[in-house]
N, C-alpha and C positions, 0 to 999 in steps of 0.2 A: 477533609484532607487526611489521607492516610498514608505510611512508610510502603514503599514496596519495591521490587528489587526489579522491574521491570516497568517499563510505561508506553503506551500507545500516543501517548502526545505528551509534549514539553509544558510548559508556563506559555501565557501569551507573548510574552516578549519574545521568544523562538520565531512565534510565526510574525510578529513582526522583522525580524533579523532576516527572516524567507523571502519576505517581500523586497524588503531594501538591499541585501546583498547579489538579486538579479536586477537590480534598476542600475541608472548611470547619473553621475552628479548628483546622487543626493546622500548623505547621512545622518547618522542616527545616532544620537549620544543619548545613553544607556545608565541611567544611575543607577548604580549595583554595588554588591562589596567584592572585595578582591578576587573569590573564587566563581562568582560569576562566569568568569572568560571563559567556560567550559564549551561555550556555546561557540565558539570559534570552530572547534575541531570537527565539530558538525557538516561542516562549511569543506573544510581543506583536508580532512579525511576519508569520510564518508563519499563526499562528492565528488574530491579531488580537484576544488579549484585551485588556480593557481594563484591566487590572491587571498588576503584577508576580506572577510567581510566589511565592510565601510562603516565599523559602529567602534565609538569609540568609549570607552566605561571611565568611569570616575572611581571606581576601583579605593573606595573607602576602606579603613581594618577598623580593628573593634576598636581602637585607642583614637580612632577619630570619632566614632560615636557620641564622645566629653567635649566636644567643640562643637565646631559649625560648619555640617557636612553642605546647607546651601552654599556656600561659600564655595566647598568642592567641583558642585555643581555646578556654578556660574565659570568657574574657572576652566574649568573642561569645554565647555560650551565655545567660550570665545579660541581657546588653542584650537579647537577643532576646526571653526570657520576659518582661521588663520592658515593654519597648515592643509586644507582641502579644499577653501572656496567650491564650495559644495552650491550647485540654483537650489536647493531646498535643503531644508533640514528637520529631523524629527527627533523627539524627546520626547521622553518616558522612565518608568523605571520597573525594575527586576521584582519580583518575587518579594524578594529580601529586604530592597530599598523603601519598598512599599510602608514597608512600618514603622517608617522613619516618616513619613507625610510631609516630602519637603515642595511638592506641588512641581515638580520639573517644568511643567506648562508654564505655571504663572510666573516661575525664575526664569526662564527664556525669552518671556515678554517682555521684561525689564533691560534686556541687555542691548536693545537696539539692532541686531543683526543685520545687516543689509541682505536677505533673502527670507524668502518664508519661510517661518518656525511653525510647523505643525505640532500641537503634543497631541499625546496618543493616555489614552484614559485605558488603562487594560488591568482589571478586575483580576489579580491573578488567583487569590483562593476562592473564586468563582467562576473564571472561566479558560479555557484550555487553548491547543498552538492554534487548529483551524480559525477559530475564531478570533484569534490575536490578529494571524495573518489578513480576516476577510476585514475588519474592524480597519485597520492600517491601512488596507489599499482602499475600503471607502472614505477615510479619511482625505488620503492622498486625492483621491479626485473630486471628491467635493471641495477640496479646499483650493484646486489645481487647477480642474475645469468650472466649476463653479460661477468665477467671475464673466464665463464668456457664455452662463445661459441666459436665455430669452425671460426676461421680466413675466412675470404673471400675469397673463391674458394676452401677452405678444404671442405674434407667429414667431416660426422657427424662421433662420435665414434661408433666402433661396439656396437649393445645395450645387456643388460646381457642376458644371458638365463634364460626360464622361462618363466610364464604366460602372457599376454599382460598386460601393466600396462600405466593409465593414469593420469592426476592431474585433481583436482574438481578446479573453479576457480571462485570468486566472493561473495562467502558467505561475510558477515561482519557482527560484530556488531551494532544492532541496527535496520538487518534487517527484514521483515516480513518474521517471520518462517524460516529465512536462517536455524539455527540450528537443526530443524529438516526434513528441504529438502537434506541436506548434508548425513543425515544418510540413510536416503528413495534410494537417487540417488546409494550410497554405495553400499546396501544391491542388488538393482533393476542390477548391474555392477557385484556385485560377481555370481548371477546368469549364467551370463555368460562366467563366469572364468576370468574376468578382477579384475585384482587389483589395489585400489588408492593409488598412488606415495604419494603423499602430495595434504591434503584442504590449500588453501589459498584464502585470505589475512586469516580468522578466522581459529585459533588452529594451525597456524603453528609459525616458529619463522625464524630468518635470515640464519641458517644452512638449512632448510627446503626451501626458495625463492633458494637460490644457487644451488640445485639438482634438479632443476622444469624442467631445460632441459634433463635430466635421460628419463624422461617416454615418451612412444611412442605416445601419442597424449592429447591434453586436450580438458574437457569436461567444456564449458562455460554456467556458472548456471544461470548468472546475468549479461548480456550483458554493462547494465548499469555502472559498476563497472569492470568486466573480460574484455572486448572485447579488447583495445586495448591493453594490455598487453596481450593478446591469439594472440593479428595479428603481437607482436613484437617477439615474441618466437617461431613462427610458421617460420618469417624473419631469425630471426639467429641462432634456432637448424632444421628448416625444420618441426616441429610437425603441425601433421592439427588438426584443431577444431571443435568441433561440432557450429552446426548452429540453433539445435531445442530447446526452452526449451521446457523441457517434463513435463507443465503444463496441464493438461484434459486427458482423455480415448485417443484419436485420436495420440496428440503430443508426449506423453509417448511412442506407437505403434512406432508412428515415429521417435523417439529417439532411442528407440531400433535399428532398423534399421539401423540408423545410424550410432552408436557407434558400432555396429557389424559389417559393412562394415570397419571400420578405423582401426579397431583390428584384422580384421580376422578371423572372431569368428562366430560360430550360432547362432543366435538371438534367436530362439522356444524357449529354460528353460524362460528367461526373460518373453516371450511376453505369455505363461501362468498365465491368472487372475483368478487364481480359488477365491481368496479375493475381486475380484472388484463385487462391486456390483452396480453403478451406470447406467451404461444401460441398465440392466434390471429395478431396480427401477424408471428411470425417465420415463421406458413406460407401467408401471405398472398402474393399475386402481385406485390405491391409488394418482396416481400423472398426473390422467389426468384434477386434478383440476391446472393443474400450466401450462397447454401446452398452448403457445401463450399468457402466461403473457409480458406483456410490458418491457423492461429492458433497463435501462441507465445504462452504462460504464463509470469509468472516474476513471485514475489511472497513475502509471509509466507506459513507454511503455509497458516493458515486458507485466506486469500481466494484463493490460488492454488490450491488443491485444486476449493474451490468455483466457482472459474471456470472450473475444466477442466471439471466437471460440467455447469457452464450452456452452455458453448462446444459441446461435443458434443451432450449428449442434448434440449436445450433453444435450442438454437438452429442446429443441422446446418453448424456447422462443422467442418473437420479439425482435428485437435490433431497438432501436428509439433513441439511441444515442451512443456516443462514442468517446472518449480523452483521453489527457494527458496532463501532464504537465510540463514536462521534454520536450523541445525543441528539444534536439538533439536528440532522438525517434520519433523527429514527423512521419518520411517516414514510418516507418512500421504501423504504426495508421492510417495514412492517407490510406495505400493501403487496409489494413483493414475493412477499413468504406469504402471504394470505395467496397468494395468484398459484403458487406452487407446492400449496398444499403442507408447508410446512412451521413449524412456530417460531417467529425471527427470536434474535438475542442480542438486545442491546445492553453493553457492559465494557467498564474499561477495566474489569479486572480481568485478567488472563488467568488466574486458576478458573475460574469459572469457564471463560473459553476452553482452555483443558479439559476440564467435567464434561462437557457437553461433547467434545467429542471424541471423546474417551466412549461416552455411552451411545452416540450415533456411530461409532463404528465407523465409521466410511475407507474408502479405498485409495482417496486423493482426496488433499486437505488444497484448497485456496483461500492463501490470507497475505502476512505481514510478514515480517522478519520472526515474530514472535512464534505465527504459528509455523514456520517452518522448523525452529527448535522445538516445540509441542510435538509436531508429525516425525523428527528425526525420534525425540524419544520415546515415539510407542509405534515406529519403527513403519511409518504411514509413510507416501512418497506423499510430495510438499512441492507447488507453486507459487511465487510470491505474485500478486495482483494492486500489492495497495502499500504503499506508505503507512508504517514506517519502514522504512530496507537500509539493506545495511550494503556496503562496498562495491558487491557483487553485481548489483541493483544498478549500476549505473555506468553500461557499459561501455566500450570505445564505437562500438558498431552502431549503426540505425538500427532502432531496436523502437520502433511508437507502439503503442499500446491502441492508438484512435485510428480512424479511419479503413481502408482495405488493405495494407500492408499492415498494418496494427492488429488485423484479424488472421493473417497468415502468423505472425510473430507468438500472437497467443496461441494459436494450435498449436507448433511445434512445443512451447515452454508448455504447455497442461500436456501434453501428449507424452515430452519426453520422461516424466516420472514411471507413468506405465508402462511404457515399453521397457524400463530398465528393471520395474518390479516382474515385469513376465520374463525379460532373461533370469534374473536371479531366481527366480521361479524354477523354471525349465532346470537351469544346472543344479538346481536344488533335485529336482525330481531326477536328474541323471546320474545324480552324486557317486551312486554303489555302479554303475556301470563298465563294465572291463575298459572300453575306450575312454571313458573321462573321468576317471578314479586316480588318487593319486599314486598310486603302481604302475599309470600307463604314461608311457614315454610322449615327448612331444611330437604330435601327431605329422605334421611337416615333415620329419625323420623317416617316415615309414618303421621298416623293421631296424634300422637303425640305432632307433631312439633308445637310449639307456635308461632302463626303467628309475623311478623314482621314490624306492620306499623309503620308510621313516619308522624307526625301530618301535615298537608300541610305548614304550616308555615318554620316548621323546614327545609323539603325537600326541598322549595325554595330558602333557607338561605345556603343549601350544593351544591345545580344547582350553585347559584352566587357565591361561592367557586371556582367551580370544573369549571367554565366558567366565568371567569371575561371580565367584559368589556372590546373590543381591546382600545390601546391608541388611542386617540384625535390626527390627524392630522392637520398640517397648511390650512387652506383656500384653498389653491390655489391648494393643492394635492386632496382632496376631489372628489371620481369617484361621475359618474353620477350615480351608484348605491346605495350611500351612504344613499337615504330616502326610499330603497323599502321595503315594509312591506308584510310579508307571513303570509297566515291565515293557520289554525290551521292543516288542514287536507292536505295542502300541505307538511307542516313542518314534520308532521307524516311519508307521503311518502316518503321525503327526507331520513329522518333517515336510510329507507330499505335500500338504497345505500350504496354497499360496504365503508369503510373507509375512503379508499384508491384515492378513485374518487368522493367521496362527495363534499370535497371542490372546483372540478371542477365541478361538475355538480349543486352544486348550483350559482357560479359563472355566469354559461352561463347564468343559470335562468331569474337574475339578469341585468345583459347583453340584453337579450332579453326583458325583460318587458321594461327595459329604452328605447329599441328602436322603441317598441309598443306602450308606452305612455300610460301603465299599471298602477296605483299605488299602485296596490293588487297583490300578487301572490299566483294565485290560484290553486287545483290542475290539472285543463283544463293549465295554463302556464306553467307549470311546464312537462307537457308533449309536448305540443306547442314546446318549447326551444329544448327538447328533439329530436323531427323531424326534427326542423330547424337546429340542428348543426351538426346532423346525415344524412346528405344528402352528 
């Protein structure tokens, strides 16, 4: 466990909060101390629900610590069944509460509750949110569905008649776009005449886990969260699972597939895109400005795997990097970056992330909320692909990530960074030009227009605004290119340089003149550098 100013997942009690604050009728009483509650805003800011999460904390201070915080707990517990008659209820504790070893489970067993008390065992200085979350909803229906499986050596019950019908499994609260990948996958299933039994963990309730063994197979959205409760159900009602998520053009194909094999069903209505429009557009003449752009990866397993798939095969990017940060996905990320020729990176430290792609370079970063702040400051265009996201992430529109509208949705969000980096490009390259220079008047005007100059004084006073000087470094970190100076017609050429690769290629510049024992860089160095690193 270490301090850091940034984090790719919570504690597990987070993803436990994920699971239960998308379910109905149940809650979760949370032994924590006062500051705990942070995890609310999570919920009603970020996501913008209009509720509280359904958890309710024992909210201990340090001056109860000298007493008897079980006591707290049992107290909490009964007010909570009192004032929400909840069909279920779950217990556990924080991070914090943990050190206190007041067993939450086994004080919840003693109270009598007239509903099931699930506790939840969650490891927090060992294990992180996905796994809290997936932990909690196997929990949930082991403990839920459980009673209604088939005895060991029993057959299954006959199933009803009627259409083939499966369960969605893994949505939660708090997820990227779960909400509108649920409805995508839906719509993508009725196609083929299948029906969904029950979404869980999100929009179902405790009556809802208990019938999950009903449907003839489940369809696992979010590995991260679904998988082992899909490998415990598949164990004791016999249901198989799907294995694809159908994120990009290709996986969706192959989801189909899939889910029509398990059901029995014809795939063809599904695997009709008369709506998709991404494989044509990404090889459209409009979009041969993006083929073989650079791209870094870096996400949860799932969406990171499936981006590297979309980025290469589906849309003719290079892949020059690639991770996660979720540990217990590493194997399919690693096989991933082993397919695409490149060395994955699993890590939840974000300077690290940083380093890596600071020195892969690329031209478009996809990842988190994180690496979007990484790519804003080394000044890369930036797609979010993966939880964790922040506000923006979770928009009013249909906006799924899964399925064929989920693949038109990703083009446009990876597409639109570039096209903004090639405008600013262009008007960078047009900058000195008589019609788009600040002397020329607004062009709508015609001869009109009243030109717009800006006294040189002034214009230098909005350059040392708009460009403040970096901060002052210690001595001892100080590069060796700290005193080179570029004259005027190099600097100009530089400017030409896309954005995106400026601050590397003036680096190398830089680089090279120190190793030349230049102390001008001129624009013969500046091409010089340019040979030399391109060899």
């Amino acid at each position: 466990m270490k301090l850091t100013v940034w984090t790719y997942e919570g504690p597990p009690h987070v993803g436990a909060m994920r699971v239960v604050t998308g379910m109905k009728d149940v809650h979760f009483v949370l032994h924590a101390p006062q500051g705990d509650t942070y995890a609310d805003l999570l919920f009603t800011m970020i996501e913008r629900r209009g509720h509280r999460p359904p958890v309710t904390y024992t909210t201990f201070q340090a001056r109860d610590l000298g007493s008897d915080t079980a006591e707290l707990f049992k107290d909490a517990a009964k007010d909570a069944y009192e004032r929400f008659k909840p069909a279920a209820m779950l217990v556990g504790a924080s991070c914090t509460a943990e050190l206190i070893q007041d067993d939450p489970g086994g004080l919840a067993t003693t109270l009598g509750l007239p509903c099931p008390v699930l506790p939840l065992e969650l490891p927090s200085y060992m294990r992180r949110e996905n796994w809290g979350a997936s932990e909690t909803f196997y929990r949930l229906v082991r403990g839920l569905a459980g009673p209604y499986a088939p005895a060991p050596g029993e057959a299954r019950a006959e199933r009803r008649p009627g259409p083939p019908r499966c369960n969605l499994l893994g949505a939660s609260a708090l997820g990227f776009r779960h909400r509108d990948d649920v409805k995508e996958i839906t719509r993508l299933l009725a196609r083929m005449g299948i029906e969904v039994a029950v979404s869980a963990p999100m929009g179902s309730g405790p009556q809802d886990i208990a019938r999950l063994g009903e449907a003839d197979f489940n369809v696992v959205l979010y590995p991260e969260i679904a998988e082992e409760a899909a490998r415990w159900l598949e164990k004791a009602f016999g249901q198989p699972r799907t294995t694809i998520v159908p994120i990009g053009v290709s996986a969706t194909r192959d989801f189909i597939e899939e889910a029509a094999r398990l059901a029995g069903v014809d795939p063809a209505p599904a695997l009709e895109d008369g709506d998709l429009r991404l494989p044509w557009w990404s090889r459209s003449v409009d979009s041969n400005y993006l083929t073989g752009k650079r791209v870094f990866v870096f996400g949860d397993g799932t969406h990171a795997a499936a981006a590297a798939r979309i980025a290469v095969e589906e849309m003719g990017f290079e892949l020059v990097g690639l991770g996660a940060y979720n540990r217990e996905f590493a194997r399919p990320v690693r096989e991933a970056a082993a397919r695409y020729g490149v060395e994955a990176l699993i890590s939840d430290d974000y300077l690290e992330v940083e380093a890596a792609i600071e020195a892969a370079a690329p031209e478009l970063v996809l990842g988190t909320q994180m690496e979007r702040h990484i790519a804003k400051r080394l000044g890369i265009g930036c797609a979010v692909i993966s939880a964790p996201v922040h506000v923006e992430d979770f928009p009013a529109r249909y906006a799924p990530q899964m399925g064929f509208e989920g693949a038109n949705v990703i083009f446009d969000t990876w597409v639109h960074p570039l096209v903004m980096g090639l405008e600013e490009h262009l008007l960078g390259m047009f900058r000195e030009d008589f019609e788009f220079g600040h002397d020329a008047g607004p062009s709508h005007l015609g001869a009109h227009g009243a030109p717009r100059a800006a006294p040189a004084a002034a214009a230098s006073e909005i350059m040392h605004e708009l460009m403040p000087a970096a901060p002052a470094r210690p001595a001892g970190d100080q590069p060796e290119t700290a005193d080179a100076v570029w004259r005027e017609d190099a600097l100009a050429e530089l400017k030409k340089i896309p954005f995106f690769v400026r601050g590397k290629a003036r680096r190398n510049a830089e680089v090279y003149a120190a190793e030349c024992g230049a102390e001008v860089i001129t624009l013969e160095t500046l091409y010089d550098a340019k040979a030399h690193f391109g060899r």
